[in-house]
MARGUFI-632971 format. One record per residue (C-alpha): residue number from 1; residue in one letter; chain; x, y, z. Coordinates in pm, 1 decimal. Example, Ala and Ser with C-alpha at 12.3 -4.5 7.8 and 13.67 -1.06 7.14 Angstrom:
<rs>
  nr rest kette       px       py       pz
   1    A     A   1230.0   -450.0    780.0
   2    S     A   1367.0   -106.0    714.0
</rs>
This chain:
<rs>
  nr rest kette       px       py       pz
   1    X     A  22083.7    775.8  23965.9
   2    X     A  22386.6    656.2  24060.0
   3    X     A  22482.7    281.2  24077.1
   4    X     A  22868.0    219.3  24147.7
   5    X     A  23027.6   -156.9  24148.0
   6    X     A  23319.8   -257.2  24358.9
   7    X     A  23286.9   -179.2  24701.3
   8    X     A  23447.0   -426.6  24914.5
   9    X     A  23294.4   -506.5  25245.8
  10    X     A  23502.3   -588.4  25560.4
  11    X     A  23355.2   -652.7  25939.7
  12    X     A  23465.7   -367.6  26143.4
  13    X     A  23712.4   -591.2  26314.5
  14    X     A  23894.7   -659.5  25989.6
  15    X     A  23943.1   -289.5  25869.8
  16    X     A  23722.0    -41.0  26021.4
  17    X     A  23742.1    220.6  25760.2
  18    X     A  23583.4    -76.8  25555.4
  19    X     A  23275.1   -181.7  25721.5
  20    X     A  22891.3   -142.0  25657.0
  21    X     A  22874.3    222.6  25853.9
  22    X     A  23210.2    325.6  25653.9
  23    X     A  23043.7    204.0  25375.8
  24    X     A  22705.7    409.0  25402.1
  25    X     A  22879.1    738.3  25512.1
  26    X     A  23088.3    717.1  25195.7
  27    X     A  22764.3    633.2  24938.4
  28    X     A  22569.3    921.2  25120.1
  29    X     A  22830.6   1158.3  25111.4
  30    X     A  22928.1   1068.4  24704.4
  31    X     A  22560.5   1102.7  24604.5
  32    X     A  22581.8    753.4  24480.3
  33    X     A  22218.2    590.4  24525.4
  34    X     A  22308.0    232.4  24465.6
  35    X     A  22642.5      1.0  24485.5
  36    X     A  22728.1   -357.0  24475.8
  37    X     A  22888.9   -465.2  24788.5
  38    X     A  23163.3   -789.8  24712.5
  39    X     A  23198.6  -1038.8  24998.0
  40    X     A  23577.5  -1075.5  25056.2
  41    X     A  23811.5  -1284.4  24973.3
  42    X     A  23797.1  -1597.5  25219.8
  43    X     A  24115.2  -1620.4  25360.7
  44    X     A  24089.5  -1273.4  25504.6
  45    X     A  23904.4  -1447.0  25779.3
  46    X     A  24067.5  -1743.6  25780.6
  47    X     A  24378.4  -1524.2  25832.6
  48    X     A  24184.3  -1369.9  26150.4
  49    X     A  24104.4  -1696.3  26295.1
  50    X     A  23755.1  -1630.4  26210.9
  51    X     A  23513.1  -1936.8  26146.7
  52    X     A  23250.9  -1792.9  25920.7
  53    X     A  23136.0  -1829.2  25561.9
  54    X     A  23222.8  -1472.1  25405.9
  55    X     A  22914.4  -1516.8  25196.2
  56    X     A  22652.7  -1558.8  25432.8
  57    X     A  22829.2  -1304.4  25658.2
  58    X     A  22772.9  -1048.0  25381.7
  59    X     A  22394.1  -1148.1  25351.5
  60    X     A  22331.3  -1138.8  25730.2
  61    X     A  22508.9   -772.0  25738.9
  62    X     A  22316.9   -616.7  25409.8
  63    X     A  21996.3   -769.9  25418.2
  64    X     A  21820.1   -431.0  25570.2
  65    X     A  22040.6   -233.9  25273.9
  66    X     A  21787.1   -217.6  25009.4
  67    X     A  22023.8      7.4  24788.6
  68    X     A  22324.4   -234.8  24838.0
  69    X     A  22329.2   -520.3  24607.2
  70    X     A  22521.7   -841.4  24716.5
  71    X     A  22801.8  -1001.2  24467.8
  72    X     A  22953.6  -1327.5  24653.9
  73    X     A  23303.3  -1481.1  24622.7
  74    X     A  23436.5  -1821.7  24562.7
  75    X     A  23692.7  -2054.3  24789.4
  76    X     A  23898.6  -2180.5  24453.3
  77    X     A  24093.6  -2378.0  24792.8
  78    X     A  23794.5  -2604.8  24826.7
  79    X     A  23641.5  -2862.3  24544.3
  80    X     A  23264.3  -2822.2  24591.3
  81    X     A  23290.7  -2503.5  24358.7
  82    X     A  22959.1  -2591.8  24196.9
  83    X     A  22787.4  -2563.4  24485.4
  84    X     A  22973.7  -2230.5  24657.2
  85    X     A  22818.6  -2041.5  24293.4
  86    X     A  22443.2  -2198.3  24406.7
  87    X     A  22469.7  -2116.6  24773.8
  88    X     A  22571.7  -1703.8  24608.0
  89    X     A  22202.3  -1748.8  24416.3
  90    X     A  22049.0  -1861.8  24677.1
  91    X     A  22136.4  -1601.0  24912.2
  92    X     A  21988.4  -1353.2  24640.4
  93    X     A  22331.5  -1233.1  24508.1
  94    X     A  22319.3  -1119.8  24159.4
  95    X     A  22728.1  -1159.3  24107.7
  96    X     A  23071.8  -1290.0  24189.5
  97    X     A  23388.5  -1112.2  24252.4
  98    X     A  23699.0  -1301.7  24144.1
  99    X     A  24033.3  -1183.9  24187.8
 100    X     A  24272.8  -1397.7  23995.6
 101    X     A  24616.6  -1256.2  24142.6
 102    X     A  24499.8  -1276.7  24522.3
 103    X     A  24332.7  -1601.6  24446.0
 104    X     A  24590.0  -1753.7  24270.7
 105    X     A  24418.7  -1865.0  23984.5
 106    X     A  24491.2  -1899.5  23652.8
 107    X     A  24177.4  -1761.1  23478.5
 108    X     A  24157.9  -2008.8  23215.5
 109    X     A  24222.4  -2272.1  23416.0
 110    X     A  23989.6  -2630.9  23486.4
 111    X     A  23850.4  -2494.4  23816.3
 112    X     A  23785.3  -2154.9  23723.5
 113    X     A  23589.8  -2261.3  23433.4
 114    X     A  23335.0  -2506.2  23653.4
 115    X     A  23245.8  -2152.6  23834.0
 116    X     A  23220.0  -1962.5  23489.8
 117    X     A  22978.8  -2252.7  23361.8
 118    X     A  22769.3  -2257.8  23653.3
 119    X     A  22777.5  -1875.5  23698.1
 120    X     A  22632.1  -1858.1  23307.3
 121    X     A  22390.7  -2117.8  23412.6
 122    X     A  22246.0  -1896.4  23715.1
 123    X     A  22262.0  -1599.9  23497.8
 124    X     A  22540.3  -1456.5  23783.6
 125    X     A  22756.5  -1169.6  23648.4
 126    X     A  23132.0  -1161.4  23734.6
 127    X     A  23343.1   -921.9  23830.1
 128    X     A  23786.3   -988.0  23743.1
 129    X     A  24041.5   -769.7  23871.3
 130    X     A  24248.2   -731.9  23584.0
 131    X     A  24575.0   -550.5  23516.0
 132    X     A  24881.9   -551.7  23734.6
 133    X     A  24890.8   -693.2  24103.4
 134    X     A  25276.3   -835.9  24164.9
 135    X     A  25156.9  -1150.1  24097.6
 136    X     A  25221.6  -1400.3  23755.1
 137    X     A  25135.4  -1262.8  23470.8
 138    X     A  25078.2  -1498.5  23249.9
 139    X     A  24811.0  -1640.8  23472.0
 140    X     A  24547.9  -1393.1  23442.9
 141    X     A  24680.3  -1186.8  23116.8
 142    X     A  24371.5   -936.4  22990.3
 143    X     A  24367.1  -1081.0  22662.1
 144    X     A  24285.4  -1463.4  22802.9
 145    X     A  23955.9  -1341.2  22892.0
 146    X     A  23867.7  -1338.4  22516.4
 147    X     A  23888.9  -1706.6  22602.8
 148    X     A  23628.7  -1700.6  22849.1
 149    X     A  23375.4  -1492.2  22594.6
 150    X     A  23459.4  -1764.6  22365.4
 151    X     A  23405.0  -2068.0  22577.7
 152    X     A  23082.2  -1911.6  22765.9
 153    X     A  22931.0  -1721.5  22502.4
 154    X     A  22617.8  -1611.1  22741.0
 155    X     A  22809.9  -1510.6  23059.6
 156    X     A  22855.0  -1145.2  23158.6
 157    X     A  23183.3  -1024.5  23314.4
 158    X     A  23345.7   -667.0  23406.4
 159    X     A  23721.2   -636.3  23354.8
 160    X     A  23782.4   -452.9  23661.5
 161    X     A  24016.2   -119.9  23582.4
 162    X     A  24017.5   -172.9  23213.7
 163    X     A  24351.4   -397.7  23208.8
 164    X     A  24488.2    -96.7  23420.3
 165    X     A  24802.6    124.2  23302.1
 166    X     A  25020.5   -134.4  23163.0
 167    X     A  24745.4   -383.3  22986.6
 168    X     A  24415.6   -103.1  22890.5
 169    X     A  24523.6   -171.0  22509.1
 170    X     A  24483.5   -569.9  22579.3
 171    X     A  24172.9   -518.6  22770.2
 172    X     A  23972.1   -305.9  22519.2
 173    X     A  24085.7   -541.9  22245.4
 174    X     A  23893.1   -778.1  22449.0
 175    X     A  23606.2   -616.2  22486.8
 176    X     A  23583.6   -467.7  22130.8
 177    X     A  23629.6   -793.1  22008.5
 178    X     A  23320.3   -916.0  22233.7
 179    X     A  23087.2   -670.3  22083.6
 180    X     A  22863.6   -915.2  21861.7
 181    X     A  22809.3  -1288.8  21902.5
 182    X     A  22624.3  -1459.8  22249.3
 183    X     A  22430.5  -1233.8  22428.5
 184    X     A  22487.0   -865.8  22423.9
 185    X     A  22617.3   -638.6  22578.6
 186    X     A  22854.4   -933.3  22789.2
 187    X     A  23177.7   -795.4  22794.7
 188    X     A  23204.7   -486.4  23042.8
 189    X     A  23488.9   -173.4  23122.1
 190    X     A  23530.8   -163.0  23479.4
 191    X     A  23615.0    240.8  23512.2
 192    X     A  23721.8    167.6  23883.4
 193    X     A  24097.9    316.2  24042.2
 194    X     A  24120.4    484.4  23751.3
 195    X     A  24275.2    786.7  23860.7
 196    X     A  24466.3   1035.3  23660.8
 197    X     A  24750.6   1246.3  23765.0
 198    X     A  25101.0   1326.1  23755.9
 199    X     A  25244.2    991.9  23838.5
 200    X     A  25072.0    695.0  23690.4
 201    X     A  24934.4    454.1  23884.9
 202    X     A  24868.5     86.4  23849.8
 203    X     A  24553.4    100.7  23762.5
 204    X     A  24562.5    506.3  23608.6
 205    X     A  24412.0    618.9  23228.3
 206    X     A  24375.1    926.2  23049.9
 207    X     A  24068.9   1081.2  22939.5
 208    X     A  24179.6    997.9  22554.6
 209    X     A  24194.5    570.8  22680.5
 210    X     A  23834.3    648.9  22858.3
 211    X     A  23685.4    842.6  22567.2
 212    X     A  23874.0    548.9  22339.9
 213    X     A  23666.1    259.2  22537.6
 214    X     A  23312.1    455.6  22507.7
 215    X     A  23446.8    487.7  22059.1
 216    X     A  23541.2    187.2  22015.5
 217    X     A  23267.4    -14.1  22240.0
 218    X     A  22998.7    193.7  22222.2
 219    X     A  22805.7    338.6  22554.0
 220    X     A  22639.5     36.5  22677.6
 221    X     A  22967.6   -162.4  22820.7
 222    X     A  23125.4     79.6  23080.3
 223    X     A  23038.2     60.7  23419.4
 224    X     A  23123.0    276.3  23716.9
 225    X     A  23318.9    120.4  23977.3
 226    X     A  23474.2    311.3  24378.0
 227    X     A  23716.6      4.2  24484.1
 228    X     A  23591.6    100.4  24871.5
 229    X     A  23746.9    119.4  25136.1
 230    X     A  24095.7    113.7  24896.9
 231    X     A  23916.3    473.6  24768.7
 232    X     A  23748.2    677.2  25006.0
 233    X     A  23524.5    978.9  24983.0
 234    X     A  23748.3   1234.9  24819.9
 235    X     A  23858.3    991.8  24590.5
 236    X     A  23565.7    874.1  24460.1
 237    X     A  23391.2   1244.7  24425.8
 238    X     A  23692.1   1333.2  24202.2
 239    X     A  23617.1   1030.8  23976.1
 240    X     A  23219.1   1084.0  23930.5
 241    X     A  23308.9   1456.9  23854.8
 242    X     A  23578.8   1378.4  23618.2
 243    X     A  23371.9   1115.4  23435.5
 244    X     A  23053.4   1419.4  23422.7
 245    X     A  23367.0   1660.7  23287.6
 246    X     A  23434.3   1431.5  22999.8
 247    X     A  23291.6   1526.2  22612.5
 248    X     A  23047.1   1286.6  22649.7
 249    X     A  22636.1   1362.5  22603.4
 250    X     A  22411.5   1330.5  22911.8
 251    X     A  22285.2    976.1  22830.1
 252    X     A  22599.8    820.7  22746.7
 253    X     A  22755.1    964.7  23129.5
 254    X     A  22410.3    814.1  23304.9
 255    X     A  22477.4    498.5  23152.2
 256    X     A  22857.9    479.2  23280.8
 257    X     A  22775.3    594.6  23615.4
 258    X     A  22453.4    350.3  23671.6
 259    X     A  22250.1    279.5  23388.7
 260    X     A  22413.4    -21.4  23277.7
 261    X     A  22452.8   -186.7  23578.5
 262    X     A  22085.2   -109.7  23676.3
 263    X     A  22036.2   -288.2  23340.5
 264    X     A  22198.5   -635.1  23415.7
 265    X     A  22170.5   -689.7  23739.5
 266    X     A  21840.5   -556.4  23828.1
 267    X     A  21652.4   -514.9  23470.4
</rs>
């Protein structure tokens, strides 16, 4: 089976190559049995003049989608952050996607750690962006999330694109270092947008750096990830056949591509 994070899911008004039908065309065509579907960021409907809470919008539109599972997102622009994380539970979401860069939000900042705290209290897993976005740097650096193991030594959290091109070496470190201590496994690879290719991307690794993660961290803290509707079909096809190409045994390839997100979010 396969069970992909990061698929972001728009209304059809807001990009149309990014709604729930997009969405489902894309799965079916991939093979890919299960994904997590992220609520959007909330000023993309703010931006569109649209009154509605991007959480319950994205319960509402998947709640006949038994093989989508909902992850919710935060409004770090309002103070009742507590009770934004209980209203994700409540709506049966097993996660929250934060983008530090689009959010502007320092990661180890005083309002980003209420929502870590009461995300490790509802057992909610979290999902960063991390690596490169034109944004400050120093703000949501790979290696500060060693902080967040450290403070919140039960939470779970992906690092979305492995720290990317520029930071993967940061972003293992931080995950290596995360391998014993608090609850285990905790500290996930995101292997999503990370294409190979002539000309590096952002968010681009080699087979060695993906081969590297699996050495150093061991099989059980890589998880597959499609970054719909930014990666569409042909995309994504390439990526679950390169990960299948790589030297890697049969188990350790169903884990990446589903196993271990079948594990913590619905085991």
């Amino acid at each position: 089976m396969i069970f992909a994070n990061h698929a972001h899911l728009y209304p059809s008004v807001l990009r149309e190559n990014g709604d729930l039908d997009a969405l489902k065309r894309v799965i079916d065509a991939c093979g890919i049995d299960r994904c997590v579907a992220f609520a959007i960021m909330p000023d993309r409907f703010r931006e569109a003049g649209m009154d509605v809470n991007q959480n319950v919008w994205l319960a509402q539109t998947i709640k006949n989608e038994p093989n989508l599972t909902g992850f919710g997102s935060v409004d770090f622009e309002l103070d009742n952050l507590e009770d934004q994380v209980d209203e994700i539970a409540q709506l049966g979401f097993k996660g929250i996607k934060i983008h530090p860069p689009v959010q502007n939000l320092p990661v180890l900042s005083p309002k980003a750690f209420r929502v870590y705290a009461k995300a490790q209290e509802l057992n909610l897993f979290l999902s960063f962006h991390t690596g490169v976005h034109r944004s400050r740097l120093r703000d949501s650096l790979p290696v500060l999330y060693d902080e967040i193991a450290y403070h919140f030594p039960q939470l779970r959290f992906s690092m979305e694109h492995i720290g990317g091109y520029g930071f993967f070496g940061e972003a293992l470190s931080v995950i290596a270092n995360n391998t014993r201590g608090g609850r285990q496994p905790r500290v996930f690879a995101g292997w999503t947008s990370i294409d190979a290719g002539e000309k590096a991307g952002l968010w681009s690794l080699t087979d060695e750096q993906l081969l590297a993660v699996i050495g150093q961290t061991g099989p059980e803290r890589s998880i597959f990830g499609i970054d719909f509707p930014f990666k569409q079909e042909e995309q994504i096809r390439a990526a679950i056949e390169r990960i299948r190409s790589l030297p890697l045994d049969n188990e350790t390839i169903d884990l990446v591509l589903g196993g271990n997100l079948e594990r913590e979010l619905l085991g």
